[in-house]
N, C-alpha and C positions, 0 to 999 in steps of 0.2 A: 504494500500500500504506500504510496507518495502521501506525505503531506505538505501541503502548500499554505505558505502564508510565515514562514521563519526566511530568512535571511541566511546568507551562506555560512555566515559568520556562525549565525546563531544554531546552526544545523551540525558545523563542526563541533561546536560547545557543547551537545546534545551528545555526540557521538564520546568523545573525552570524556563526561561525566560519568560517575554514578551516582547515576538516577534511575527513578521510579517513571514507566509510562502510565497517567491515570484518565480514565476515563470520566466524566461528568454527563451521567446520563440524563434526559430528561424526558419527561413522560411524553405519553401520545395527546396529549388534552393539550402540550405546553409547547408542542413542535411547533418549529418552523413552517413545515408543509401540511398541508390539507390532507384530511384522510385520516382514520383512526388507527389506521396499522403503521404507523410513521414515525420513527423513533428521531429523536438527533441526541447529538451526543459530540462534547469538546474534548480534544484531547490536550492534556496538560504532562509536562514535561516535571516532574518532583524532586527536590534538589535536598540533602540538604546542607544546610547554612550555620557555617563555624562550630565551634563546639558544646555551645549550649542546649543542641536538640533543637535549634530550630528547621523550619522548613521553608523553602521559594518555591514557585510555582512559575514556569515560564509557557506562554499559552502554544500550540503548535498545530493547531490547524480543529478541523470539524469533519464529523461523519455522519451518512443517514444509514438506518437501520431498517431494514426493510421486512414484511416478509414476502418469501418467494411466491405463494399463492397468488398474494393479490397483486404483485408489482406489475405494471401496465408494462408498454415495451417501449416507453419516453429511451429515446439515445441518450448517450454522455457527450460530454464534449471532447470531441476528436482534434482531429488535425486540419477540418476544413468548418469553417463555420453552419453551424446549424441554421437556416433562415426560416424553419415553421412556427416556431411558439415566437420568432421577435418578427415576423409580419404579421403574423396576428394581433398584437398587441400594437402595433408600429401603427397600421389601419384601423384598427379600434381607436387610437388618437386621433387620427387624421380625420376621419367621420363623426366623432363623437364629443371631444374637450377644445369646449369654446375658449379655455382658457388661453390653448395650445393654438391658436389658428395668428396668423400674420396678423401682424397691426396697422390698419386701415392710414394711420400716418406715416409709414414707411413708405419711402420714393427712392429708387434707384438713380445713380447719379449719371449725368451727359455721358453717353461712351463705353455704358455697361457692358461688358462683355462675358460671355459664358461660353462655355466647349461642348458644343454638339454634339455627341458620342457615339451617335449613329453614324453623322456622316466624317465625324474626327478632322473638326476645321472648328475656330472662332466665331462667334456669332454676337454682332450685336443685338440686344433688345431692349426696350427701353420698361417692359414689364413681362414679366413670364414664370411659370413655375420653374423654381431650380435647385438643384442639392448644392451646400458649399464644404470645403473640404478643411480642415484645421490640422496641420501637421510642425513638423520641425523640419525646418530647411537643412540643419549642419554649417557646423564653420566654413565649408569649404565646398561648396560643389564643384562638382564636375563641370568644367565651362563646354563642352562637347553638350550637356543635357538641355532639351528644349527649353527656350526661358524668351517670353515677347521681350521683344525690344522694335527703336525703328524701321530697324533693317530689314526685321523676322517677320511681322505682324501681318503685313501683308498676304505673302504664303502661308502662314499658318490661315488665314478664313478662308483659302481655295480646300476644298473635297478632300482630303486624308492628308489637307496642310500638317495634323501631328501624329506621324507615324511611330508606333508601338515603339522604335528600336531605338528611338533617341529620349522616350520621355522619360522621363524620374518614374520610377519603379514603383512610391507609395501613389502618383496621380494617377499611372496605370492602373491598380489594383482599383482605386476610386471609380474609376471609369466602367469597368465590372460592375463594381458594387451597383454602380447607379445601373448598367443594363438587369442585375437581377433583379431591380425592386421598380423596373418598369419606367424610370426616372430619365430623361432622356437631355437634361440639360445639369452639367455641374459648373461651379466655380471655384475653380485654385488661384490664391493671389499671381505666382510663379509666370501664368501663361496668360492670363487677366487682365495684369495690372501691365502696362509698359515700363520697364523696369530704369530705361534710360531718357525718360519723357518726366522730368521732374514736374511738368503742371500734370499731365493724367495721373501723376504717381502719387499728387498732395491730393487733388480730386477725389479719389480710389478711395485713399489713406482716410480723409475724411469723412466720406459717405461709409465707412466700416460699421458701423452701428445700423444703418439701413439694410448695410447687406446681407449682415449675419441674421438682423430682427425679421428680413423678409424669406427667408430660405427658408425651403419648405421643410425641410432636415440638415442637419452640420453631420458629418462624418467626420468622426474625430480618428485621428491616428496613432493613439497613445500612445505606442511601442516603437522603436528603434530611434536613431541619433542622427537621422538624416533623412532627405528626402527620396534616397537609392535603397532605405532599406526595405522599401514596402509596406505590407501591411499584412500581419500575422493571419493566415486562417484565409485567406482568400488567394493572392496568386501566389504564394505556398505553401504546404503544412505548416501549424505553430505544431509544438512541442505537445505531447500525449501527456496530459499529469493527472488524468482523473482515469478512476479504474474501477473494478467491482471484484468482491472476491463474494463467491457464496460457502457461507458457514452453518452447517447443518440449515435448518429451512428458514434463514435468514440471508438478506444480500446484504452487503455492507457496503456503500461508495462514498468515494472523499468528495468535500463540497472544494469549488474551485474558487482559492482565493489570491490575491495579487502578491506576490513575493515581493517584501520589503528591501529598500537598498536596492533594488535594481540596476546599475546604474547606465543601462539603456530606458529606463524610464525614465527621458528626460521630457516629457508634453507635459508632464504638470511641473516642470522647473523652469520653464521658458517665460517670461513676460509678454511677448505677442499672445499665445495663444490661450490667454485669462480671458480675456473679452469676448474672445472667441467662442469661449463656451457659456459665459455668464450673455451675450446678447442674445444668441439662439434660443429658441424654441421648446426645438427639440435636440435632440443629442446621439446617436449612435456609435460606442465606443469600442476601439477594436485592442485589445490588451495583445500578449504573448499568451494567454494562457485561455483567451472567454471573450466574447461579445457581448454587450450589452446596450439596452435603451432606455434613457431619462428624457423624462416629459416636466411639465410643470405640473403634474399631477403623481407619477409614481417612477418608479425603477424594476424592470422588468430582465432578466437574465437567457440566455439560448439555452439555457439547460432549466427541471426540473426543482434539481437540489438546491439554485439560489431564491431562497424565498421574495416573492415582490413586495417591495419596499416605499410608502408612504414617500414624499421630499419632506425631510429632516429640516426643519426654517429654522431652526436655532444654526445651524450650520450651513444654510441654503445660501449659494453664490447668485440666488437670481435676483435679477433687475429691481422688481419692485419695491415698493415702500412699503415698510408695515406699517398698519393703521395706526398704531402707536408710534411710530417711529417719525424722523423728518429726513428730508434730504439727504441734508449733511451727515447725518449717521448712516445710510446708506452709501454714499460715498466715502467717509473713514471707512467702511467696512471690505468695500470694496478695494481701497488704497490699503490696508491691511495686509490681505490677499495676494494684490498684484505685486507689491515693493516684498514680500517672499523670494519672487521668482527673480531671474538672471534675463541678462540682455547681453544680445552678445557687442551691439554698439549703446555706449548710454545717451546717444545722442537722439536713439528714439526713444527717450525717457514718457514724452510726452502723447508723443504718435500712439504707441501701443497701449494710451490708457485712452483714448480721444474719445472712442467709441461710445463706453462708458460713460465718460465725465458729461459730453454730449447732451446723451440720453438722460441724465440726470438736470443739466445747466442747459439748456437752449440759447439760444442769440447769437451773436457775434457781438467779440468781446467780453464773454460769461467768462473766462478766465484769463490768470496775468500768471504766467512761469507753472503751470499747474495747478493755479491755488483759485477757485468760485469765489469770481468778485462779490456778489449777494452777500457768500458768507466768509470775507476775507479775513475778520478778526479771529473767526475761531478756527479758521483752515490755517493761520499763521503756529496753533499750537500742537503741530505734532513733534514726533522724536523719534528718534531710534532706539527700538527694543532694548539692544544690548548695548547698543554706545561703542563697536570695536572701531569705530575709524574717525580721524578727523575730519569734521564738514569741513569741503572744501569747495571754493567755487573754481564750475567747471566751464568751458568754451569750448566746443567741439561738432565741428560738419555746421555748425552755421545755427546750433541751439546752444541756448546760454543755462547754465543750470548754478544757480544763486544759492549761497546757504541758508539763504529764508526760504526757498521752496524743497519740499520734499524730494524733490526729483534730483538734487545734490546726494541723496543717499541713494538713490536707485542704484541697481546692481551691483552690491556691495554687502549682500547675503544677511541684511540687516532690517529688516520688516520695519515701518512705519507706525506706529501708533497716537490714539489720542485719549488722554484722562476721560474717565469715567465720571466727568463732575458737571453741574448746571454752568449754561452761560449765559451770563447777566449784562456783559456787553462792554464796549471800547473802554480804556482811559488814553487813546492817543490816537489822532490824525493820521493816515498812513499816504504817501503823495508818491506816484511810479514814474518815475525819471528814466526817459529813452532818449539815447542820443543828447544833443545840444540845444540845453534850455535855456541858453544865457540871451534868448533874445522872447521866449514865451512870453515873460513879462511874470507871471503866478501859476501854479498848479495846481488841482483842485483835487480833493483829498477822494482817495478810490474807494474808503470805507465809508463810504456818504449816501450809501445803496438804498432807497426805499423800502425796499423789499427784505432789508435785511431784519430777522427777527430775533432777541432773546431768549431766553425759557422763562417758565411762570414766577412768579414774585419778584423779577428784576429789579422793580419800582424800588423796594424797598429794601433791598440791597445796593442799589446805586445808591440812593439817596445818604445813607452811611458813608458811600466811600464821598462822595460830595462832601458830608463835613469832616471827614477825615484829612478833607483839602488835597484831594486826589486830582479832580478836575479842574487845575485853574483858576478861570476866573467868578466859576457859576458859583451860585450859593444856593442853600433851604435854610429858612428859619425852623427850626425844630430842635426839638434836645430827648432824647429817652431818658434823661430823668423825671421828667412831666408828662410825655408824649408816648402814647402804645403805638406798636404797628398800624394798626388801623388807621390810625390819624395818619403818621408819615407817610401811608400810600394815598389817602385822600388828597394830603396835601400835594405831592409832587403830580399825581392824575388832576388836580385844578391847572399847574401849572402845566405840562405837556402831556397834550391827549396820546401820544405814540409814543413809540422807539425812536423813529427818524426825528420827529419835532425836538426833542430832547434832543440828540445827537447834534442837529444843526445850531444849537446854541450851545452847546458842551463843548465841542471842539470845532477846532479853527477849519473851516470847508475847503481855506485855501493858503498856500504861502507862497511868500514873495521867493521868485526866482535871488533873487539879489542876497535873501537870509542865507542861501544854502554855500557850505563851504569853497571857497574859491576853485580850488582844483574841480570841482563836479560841471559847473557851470560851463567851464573851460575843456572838458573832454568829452568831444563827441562821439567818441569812438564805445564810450563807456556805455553797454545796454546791461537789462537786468537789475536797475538800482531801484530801491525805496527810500524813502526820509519819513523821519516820524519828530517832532517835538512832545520830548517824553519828558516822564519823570528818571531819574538814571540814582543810583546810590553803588557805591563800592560795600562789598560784603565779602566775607571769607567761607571756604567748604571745607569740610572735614569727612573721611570717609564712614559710610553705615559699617556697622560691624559686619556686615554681608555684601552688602552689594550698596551704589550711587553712593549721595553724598547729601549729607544736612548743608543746611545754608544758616550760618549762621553771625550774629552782629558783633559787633567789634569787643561787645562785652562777653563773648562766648557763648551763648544763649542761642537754642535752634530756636530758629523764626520759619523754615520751610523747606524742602527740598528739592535737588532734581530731579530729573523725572527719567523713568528708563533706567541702566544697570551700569550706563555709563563706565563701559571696560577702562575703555583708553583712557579715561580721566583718572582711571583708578590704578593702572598701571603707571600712571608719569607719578601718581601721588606718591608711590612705594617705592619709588626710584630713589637711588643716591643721591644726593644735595640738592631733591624739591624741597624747597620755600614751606613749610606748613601753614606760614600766619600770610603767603602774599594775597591778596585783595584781588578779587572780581568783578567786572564793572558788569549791574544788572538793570536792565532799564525792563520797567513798567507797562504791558501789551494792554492787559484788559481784567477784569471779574467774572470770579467764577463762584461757586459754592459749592464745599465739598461734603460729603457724609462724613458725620458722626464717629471717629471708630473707637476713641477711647476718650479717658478724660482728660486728658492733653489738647484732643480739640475742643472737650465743652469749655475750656478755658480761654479759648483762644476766642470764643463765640461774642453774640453781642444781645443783651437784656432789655427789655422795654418799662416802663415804668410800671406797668402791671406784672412784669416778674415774668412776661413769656419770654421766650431762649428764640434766635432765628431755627426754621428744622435744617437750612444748610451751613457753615461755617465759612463768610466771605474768605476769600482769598486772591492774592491778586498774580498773575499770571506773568511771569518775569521770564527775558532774555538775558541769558550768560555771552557778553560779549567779548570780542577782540579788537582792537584798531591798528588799523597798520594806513598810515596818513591821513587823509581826508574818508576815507573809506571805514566801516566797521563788518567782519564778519561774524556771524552766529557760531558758538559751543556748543550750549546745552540752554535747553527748554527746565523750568524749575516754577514754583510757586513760592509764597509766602504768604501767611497769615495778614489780613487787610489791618488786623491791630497790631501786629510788628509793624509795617511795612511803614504805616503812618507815624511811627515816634521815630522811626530814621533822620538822619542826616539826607536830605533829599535835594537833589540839584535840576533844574529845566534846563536841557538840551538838545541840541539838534542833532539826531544821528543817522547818518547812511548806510543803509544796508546793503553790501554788493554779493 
């Protein structure tokens, strides 16, 4: 019997040890599969562990237990792919889940082109039903293999313009795929898109969120490390790993699961091909080992033994918004996901999420360096998980990638993330400088968005940081030794019925070209910059006993922390002759309000005259800066308590973010 689902690694360790094989049976009421003669059953590897008698368990794969009477004559999964139970269910979507059907505002963009497979030529249409294909190119193709360009493009839309012997091996197999399932139009970017035509190629690039939400199915090609490797189970055997043995009048067969560590599994380590699967529909996935179909309604298997499966939405990579959710959580979540994966140039940092961001932000101009103008203050507060590299700003193929936008960490095997906490909105102006302003005259500040919204109670957590003399020049008459919540939101809701109205008198909408540091004014060449008139204070960090770093005041006193695991900050700290006590310049972004976790933050909280506590704990949302001239680049993303932050030593200045 094969069991699949350990790693080689872990298969070797298996064979070294002594251990126990156990079984974890489970009843017939509790199975996986339907039918009351159906047993399942985990196997687990029994270790054990040091010398006090304890015991580990390391999980190694599943079995079904059958009995021989009643088992029907369902195949296993071979070496060619099975297509009866995933066109049944493939059709059954396509007839029946309105969820699952193309969305009536997808339009395909000037110049669409698809590959005809009947008669194996290009064809433009400007609407049609069509399959799209999501694979991995490889570092390096073969320049012999089919690929549009201006030269090509022409002969390829004449009658068997793409002949079998020159094309990429996985588009070949695609091209099958689509003659067995009746399908008679696909699209591969490869032969597609004009790959030496930089307007059809930004055109293409752009409309990708159309193309993949309009296809009628995505073939995904999950397995191998190229675009010559093919596609498992179709134009060759994959690998035989499911089997049956019969034991007295029972069968026993392994269920087929994806062996961990792969490392020809790179479709799910790529960054192109995230959107790919998160725009689509529908999903068709062709593994080394199984086939399978995700819909927006379930997960369905070529075999028997993999039970059908609900979508998981706590884990769900799809598009929409949960009713409780907004946008912008949607999009961190997404940016989560995507900044996982690897690019093999960082310069489509932004290209490969476009689709995405798109489908979420509409207009032109709905984004500046990656980051959703709407929601620019709180898109300004991500970090990197672990902190292993320093932001650095990049320049490359003609994209600019700034340490204020996430896309300076792209491909750098370090996930993006964003606090888990309320936002309650700006305390600084943010103004995007391109090229030479020294003749604009003033710049009007980008986080001035209308549309930009808060979370619930912000009233009354601004209004604190207001007399905390966070914002300038605005004031509230109020004090919580007299005054309850209630009052202080009445009060500030007389004065500004919105978010924006308030904004627009809180900070400055515009600043003079002429305030900004002389060198900026004077270099045109310089794109990618921001300015903010912030609040700015010098503060020192000290390392967590685990992981990041407290931030704390010149009296020693944690006032708030970084955010993320912040390696590399933590390896320079451990270093021979780092400075302990040197000083960090951290300016002032925006408010937030974080949970409760101990009584360290109920201290940190703020009381009203009737004795009620806020339910979040203001805090205010700080950037760990650098300068190196007229220029400031970004560290680390951090917080501090809004009642630290306020008895500091606090200075107003102008800083540029490159």
């Amino acid at each position: 019997m094969i069991v699949v689902g350990l790693s080689a690694a872990e298969i070797s360790e298996v064979r070294k040890s002594n251990c126990d094989i156990v079984l974890d049976e489970a009843l017939p009421g509790d199975s996986e599969s339907e039918g009351s003669s159906v047993f399942s059953a985990e196997i687990w590897a029994k270790f054990s562990e040091g010398d006090g008698g304890g015991v580990a368990y390391n999980w190694a794969g599943d079995i079904h237990i059958d009995d021989i009477k009643s088992v029907s004559a369902a195949s296993r999964v071979g070496g060619k792919v099975s297509w009866v139970s995933l066109m049944g269910r493939i059709n059954e979507c396509y007839e029946t889940h309105t969820e699952c059907q193309r969305k009536s505002r997808c339009s395909l963009p000037p110049g669409f082109r698809v590959i005809d497979v009947s008669r194996r030529c290009l064809v433009e249409k400007s609407n049609c039903r069509f399959v799209a294909l999501s694979y991995v190119w490889g570092s390096n193709p073969q320049p012999s293999l089919l690929a549009a360009s201006r030269a090509t493009v022409d002969g390829m839309k004449k009658d068997g313009g793409l002949p079998a012997l020159k094309m990429p091996q996985t588009i070949e197999d695609a091209i099958e795929i689509c003659v067995r399932m009746g399908e008679r139009y696909l699209w591969a970017d490869r032969l597609c898109i004009i790959q030496d035509d930089a307007d059809d190629k930004k055109n293409q690039i752009e409309a990708m969120g159309d193309i993949y939400s309009s296809a009628q199915i995505v073939l995904v090609a999950a397995y191998g490390d190229s675009m010559e490797f093919g596609i498992p189970g179709v134009g060759g055997p994959r690998k035989t790993v499911q089997h049956s043995e019969d034991i007295l009048d029972l069968r026993i067969t392994n269920v087929i699961r994806d062996v961990k560590d792969d490392p020809l599994d790179t479709w799910t380590t790529r960054g192109w091909t995230y959107q790919e699967a998160v725009l689509s529909n529908r999903r068709l996935y062709f593994t080394n080992t199984r086939a399978f179909f995700e819909c927006e309604r379930f997960i369905c298997h070529e075999d028997q033994f993999n039970a059908e499966q609900s979508r998981n939405e706590l884990f769900s990579t799809r598009l929409t918004i949960p009713e409780d959710g907004t946008r912008f959580q949607s999009f961190a979540r997404h940016l989560g996901h995507y900044t996982s994966r690897n690019l093999t140039y960082r310069s489509d940092a932004h290209k490969a999420l476009h689709g995405i961001s798109t489908s979420l932000y509409k207009g032109t101009g709905a984004f500046i360096n990656g980051l959703p103008v709407v929601d620019f203050d709180h898109a300004l507060l991500w970090y990197p998980d672990f902190g292993k590299n320093v932001i650095e700003r990049h320049q490359t193929q003609g994209e600019i990638l700034p340490t204020w936008s996430w896309s300076s960490a792209m491909g750098l095997s370090d996930p993006v993330r964003y606090r888990a906490s309320d936002f309650y909105g700006t305390l600084a102006p943010w103004y995007h400088i391109n090229g030479n302003v020294a003749f604009s005259g003033s710049i009007t500040a980008l986080n001035s968005h209308p549309n930009s919204e808060p979370d619930d109670d912000w009233q009354v957590h601004m209004a604190i940081a207001i007399k905390e003399g966070c914002m300038g020049s605005v004031s509230l008459d109020f004090t919580l030794e007299t005054d309850n919540f209630q009052t202080v939101r009445e009060l500030f809701n007389t004065r500004w019925k919105d978010y924006h109205s308030f904004r627009r008198e809180a900070i400055p909408l515009t600043i003079k070209t002429s305030e900004l540091p002389h060198g900026i004014s004077t270099d045109a060449a310089k794109q990618g910059l921001i300015a903010t008139r912030s609040h700015t204070a010098l503060l020192r960090v000290t390392p967590r006993p685990s992981y990041s770093f407290y931030i704390i005041n010149s009296e020693g006193d944690i006032i708030g922390e970084l955010c993320g695991e912040a390696e590399k900050l933590r390896e320079q700290a451990i270093s021979p002759g780092y400075n302990l006590r040197a000083e960090f310049e951290f300016i002032a972004l925006s408010l937030s309000g974080s949970k409760i976790y101990s009584d360290e933050y109920s201290l940190k909280n703020y009381t009203d005259a009737d004795g009620n506590s806020l339910n979040k704990v203001p805090i205010v949302n700080v950037l760990m800066i650098a300068n190196k001239g007229s220029f400031a680049h970004r560290r680390a993303l951090g917080w501090i308590y809004l009642m630290d932050w306020a008895r500091l030593q606090r200075e107003w200045k102008i800083i540029v973010l490159e």
